[in-house]
N, C-alpha and C positions, 0 to 999 in steps of 0.2 A: 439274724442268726442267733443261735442259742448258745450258751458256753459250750454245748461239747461239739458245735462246728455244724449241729443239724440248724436246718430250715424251720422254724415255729408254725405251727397252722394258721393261715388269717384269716378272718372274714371280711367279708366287701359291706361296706354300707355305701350310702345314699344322703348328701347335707344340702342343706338351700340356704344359702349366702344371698345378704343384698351383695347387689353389684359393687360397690364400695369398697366393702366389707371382701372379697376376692378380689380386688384389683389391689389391694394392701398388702392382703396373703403371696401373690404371687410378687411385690414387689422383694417383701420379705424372704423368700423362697430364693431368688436371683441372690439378692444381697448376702446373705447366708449362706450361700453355698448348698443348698438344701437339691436332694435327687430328682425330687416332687414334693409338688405340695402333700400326699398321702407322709411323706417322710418328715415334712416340717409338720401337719397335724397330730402324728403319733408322737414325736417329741412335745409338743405345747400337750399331749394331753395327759402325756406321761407324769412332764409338770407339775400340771392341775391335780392329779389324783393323788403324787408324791404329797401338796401341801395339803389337800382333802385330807389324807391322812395323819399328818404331824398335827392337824389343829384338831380333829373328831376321834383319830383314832386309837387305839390302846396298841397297837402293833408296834414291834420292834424295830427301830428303825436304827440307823448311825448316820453320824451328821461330825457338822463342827457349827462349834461357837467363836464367832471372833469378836477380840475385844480391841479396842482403843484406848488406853487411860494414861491418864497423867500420873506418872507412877513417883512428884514430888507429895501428890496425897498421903499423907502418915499412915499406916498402918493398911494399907489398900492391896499391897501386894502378900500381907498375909493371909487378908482377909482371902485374897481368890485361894490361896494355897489353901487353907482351913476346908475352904468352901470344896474344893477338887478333892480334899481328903477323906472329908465326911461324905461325897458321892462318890466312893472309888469303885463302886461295883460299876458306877454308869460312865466314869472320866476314865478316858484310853491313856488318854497319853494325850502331854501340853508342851507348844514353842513359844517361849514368846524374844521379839528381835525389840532392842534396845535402837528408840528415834529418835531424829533431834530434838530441840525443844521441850526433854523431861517428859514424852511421849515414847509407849509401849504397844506394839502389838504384841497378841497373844492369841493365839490356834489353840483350840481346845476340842480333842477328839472326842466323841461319847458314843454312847450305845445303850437303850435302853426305851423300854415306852415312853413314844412320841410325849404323852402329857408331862411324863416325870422328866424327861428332857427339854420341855417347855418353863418349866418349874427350875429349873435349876439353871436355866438360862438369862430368865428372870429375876431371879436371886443374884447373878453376876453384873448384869445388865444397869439393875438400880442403884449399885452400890454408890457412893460420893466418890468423885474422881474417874469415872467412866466418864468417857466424851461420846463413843458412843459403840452399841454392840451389836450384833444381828448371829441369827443360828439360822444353819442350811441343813437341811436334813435330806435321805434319802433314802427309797422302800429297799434294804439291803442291812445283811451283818455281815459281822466282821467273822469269821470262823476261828473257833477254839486257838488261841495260842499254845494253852498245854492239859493233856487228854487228864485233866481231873477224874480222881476215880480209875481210870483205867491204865494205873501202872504195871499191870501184867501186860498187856496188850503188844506189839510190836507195829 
């Protein structure tokens, strides 16, 4: 289904699987909760194309970056702040929850071309005191928070 409730057009293809290789899909399929294997294929390929794009493409994408760190590292917790400040057109908005052990997660919203949100994930990722990080991205924006430009408008 589509967001406004309509039905999307499909088309049917045609794949040839070692036997193996479909006896896995369909165990997956059970396991998962999946309608049909067509419903677990569209998702895995959905997948595929979402990362296709966050590694090759220039498209817009939003995602999150999560981090891990030891937040008794000096000066680490500025560092992200600086670094989220100086990307504020591509950083949404950030949580981070206070672990035991002198360990922080931190959620890091973003938005912006897949590479410059690769680049800036990267940049958090390396820092000294990261234990460890990973970005999830997704073909999708966020829509306008506030109609810049158009204050007449209603």
């Amino acid at each position: 289904m589509s967001d406004n409730g309509h039905t999307k057009p499909v088309s049917r293809i045609s794949i040839s699987l070692p036997e193996d290789l479909l006896t896995e899909l369909d165990h997956m399929v059970t396991e998962r909760g999946f309608a049909s294997r067509s419903h677990a294929v569209n998702d895995m390929l959905h997948q595929f194309l979402v990362e296709h794009k966050a590694v090759y493409g220039t498209d817009v994408m939003v995602g999150i970056i999560t981090l891990f760190y030891d937040n008794s590292v000096t000066g680490l917790q500025k560092q992200l702040a600086d670094l989220q400040f100086r990307y504020i057109a591509e950083v949404i908005s950030s949580l981070h929850v206070h672990l035991i052990h002198n360990q922080t997660m931190e959620v890091i919203l973003v938005q912006g071309p897949a590479r410059k949100l690769q680049e800036i994930a990267d940049e958090m990722t390396t820092k000294r005191g990261i234990i460890s990080g990973r970005m999830q991205l997704t073909a999708s924006v966020i829509p306008p928070i506030h109609p810049f430009g158009n204050e007449g408008e209603a």
